[in-house]
C-alpha positions as CSV (number, residue, x, y, z in Angstrom):
1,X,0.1,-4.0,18.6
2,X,2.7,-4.3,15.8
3,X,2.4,-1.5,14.1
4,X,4.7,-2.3,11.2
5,X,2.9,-5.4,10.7
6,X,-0.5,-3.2,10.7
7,X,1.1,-0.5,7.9
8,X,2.5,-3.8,6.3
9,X,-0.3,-5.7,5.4
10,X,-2.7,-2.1,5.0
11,X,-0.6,-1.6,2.1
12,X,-1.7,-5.4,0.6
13,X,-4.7,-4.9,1.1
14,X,-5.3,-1.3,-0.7
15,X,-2.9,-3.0,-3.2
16,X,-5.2,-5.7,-3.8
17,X,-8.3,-3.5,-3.4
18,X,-6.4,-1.6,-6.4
19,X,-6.4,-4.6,-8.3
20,X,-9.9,-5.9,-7.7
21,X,-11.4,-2.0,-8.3
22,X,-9.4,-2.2,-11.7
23,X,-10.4,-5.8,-12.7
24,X,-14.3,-4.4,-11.6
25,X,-14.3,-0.9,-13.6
26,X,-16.1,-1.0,-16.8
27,X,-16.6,2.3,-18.9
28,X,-20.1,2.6,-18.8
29,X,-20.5,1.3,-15.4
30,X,-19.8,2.1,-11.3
31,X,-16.8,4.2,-10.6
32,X,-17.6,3.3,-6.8
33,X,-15.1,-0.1,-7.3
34,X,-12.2,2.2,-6.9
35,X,-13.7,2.6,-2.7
36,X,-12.5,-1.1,-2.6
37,X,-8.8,0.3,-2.2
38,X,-10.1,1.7,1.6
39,X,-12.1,-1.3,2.0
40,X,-8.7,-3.3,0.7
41,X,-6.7,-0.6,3.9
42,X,-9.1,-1.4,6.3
43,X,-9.3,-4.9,5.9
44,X,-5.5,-5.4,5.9
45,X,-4.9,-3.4,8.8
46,X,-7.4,-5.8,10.5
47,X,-5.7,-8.4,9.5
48,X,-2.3,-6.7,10.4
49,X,-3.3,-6.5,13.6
50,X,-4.4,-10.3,14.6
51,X,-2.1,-12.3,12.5
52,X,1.8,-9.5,13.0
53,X,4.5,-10.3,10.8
54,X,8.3,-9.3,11.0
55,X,8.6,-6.7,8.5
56,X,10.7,-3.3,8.0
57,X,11.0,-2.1,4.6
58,X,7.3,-2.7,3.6
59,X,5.9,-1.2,6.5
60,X,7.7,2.4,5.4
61,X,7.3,1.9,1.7
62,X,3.5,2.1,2.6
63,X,3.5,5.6,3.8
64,X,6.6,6.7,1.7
65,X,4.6,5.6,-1.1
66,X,1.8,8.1,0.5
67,X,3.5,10.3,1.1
68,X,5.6,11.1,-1.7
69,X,2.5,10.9,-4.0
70,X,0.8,13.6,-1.6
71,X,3.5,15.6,-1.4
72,X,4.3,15.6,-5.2
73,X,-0.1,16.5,-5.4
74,X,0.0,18.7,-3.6
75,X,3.7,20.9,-5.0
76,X,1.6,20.6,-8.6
77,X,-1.5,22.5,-6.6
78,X,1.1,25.7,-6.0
79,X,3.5,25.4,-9.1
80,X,4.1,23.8,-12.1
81,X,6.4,20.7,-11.4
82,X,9.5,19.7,-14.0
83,X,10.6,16.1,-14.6
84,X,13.1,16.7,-12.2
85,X,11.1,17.7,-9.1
86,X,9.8,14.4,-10.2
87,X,13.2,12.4,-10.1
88,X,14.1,14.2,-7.1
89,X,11.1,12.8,-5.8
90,X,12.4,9.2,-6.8
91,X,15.7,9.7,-5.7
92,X,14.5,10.6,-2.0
93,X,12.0,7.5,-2.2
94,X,15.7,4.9,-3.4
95,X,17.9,6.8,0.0
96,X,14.7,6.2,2.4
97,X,14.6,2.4,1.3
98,X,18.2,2.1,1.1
99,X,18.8,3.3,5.0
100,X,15.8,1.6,5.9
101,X,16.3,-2.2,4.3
102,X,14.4,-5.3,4.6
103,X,14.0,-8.0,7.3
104,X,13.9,-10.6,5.2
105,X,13.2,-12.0,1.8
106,X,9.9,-11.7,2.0
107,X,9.7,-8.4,3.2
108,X,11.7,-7.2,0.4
109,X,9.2,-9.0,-1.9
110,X,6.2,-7.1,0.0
111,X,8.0,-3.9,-0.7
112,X,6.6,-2.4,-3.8
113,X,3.3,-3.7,-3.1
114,X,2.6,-1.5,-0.1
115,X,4.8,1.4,-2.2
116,X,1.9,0.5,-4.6
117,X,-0.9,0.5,-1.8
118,X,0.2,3.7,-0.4
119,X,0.0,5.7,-4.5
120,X,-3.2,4.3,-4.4
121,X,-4.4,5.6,-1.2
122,X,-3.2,8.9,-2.4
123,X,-4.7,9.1,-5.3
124,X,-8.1,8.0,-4.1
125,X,-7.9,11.0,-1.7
126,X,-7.0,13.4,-4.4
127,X,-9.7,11.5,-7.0
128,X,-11.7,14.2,-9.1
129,X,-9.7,17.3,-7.8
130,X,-9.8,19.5,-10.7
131,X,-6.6,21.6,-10.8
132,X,-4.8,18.5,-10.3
133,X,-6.7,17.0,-13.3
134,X,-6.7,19.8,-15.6
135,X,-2.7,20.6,-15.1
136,X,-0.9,19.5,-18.0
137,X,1.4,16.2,-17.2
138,X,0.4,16.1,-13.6
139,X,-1.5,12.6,-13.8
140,X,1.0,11.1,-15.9
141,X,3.7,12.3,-13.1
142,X,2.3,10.8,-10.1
143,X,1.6,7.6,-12.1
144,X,5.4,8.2,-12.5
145,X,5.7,8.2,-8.7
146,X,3.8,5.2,-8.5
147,X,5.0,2.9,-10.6
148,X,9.0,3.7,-11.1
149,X,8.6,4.6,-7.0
150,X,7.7,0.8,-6.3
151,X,10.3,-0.9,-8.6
152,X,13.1,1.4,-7.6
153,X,11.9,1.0,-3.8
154,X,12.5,-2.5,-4.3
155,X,15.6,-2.4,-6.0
156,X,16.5,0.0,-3.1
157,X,16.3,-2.4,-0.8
158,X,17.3,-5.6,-2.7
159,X,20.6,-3.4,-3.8
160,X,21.2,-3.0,0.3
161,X,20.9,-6.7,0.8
162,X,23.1,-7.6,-2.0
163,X,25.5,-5.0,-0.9
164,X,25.9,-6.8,2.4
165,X,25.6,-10.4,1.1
166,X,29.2,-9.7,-0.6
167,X,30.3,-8.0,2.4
168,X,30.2,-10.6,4.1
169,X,31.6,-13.2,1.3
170,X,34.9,-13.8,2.5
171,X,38.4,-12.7,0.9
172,X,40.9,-15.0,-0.8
């Protein structure tokens, strides 16, 4: 089994389960769309597993983006956490992606997607936790995490394949 090509396409798929539980919520209606973002896991890591691709970045920006929307959950649980604790989080999220690059241009591409899948994940497993929702700012920081996580994860990684497509332009 490729694993990378599991975590890869698990982070689509809760991505697009994201997308289709967002498109599906009304006000007045289900909140049990949002479940479509495991279905969405499940069903990606499925298809991760009988169709691999080659891919590096993506498949760590899914559990980065997991993981750094956990972690950040669960520091607001115990303390009250600054805008920096918050940038330090994104700053830790651009080294990861820069050391770890991309395979290829369309693993770059997949990058914030699975960043994306993996906030989602997270904050499906921390949905309706009181504390965390009654803290002041703490929702609109781990949307923080989310969002700015996956652009700058991508621009992480595209910055380290730019870096060494002019390294390797020659001299005159």
């Amino acid at each position: 089994m490729n694993w990378k090509s599991i975590l890869t396409w698990a982070g689509v798929g809760s991505f697009l389960g994201f997308i289709m539980a967002v498109a599906m919520y009304s006000p007045m209606g289900n909140e049990n769309f949002v479940y479509l973002i495991y279905a969405g896991m499940l069903l990606g890591a499925l298809i991760g597993a009988r169709y691999p691709i080659e891919s590096r970045a993506s498949a760590y920006a899914f559990p980065l983006g997991f993981a750094a929307t956990s972690l950040l959950a669960g520091l607001w649980m115990v303390k009250p956490v600054a805008s920096r604790d918050i940038y330090a989080f994104l700053a830790i999220v651009i080294v990861t992606m820069m050391f770890v690059g991309a395979s290829g241009f369309f693993d770059m591409f997949l990058v914030p997607v699975t960043y994306f899948g993996g906030f989602a994940v997270a904050m499906l497993v921390f949905k309706g936790y009181q504390p965390l929702q009654g803290t002041e700012g703490a929702v609109v920081g781990l949307f923080t995490i989310g969002v700015m996580g996956a652009i700058l994860a991508f621009f992480a990684v595209f910055g380290r394949w730019a870096f060494n497509m002019a390294r390797n332009i020659p001299r005159r």
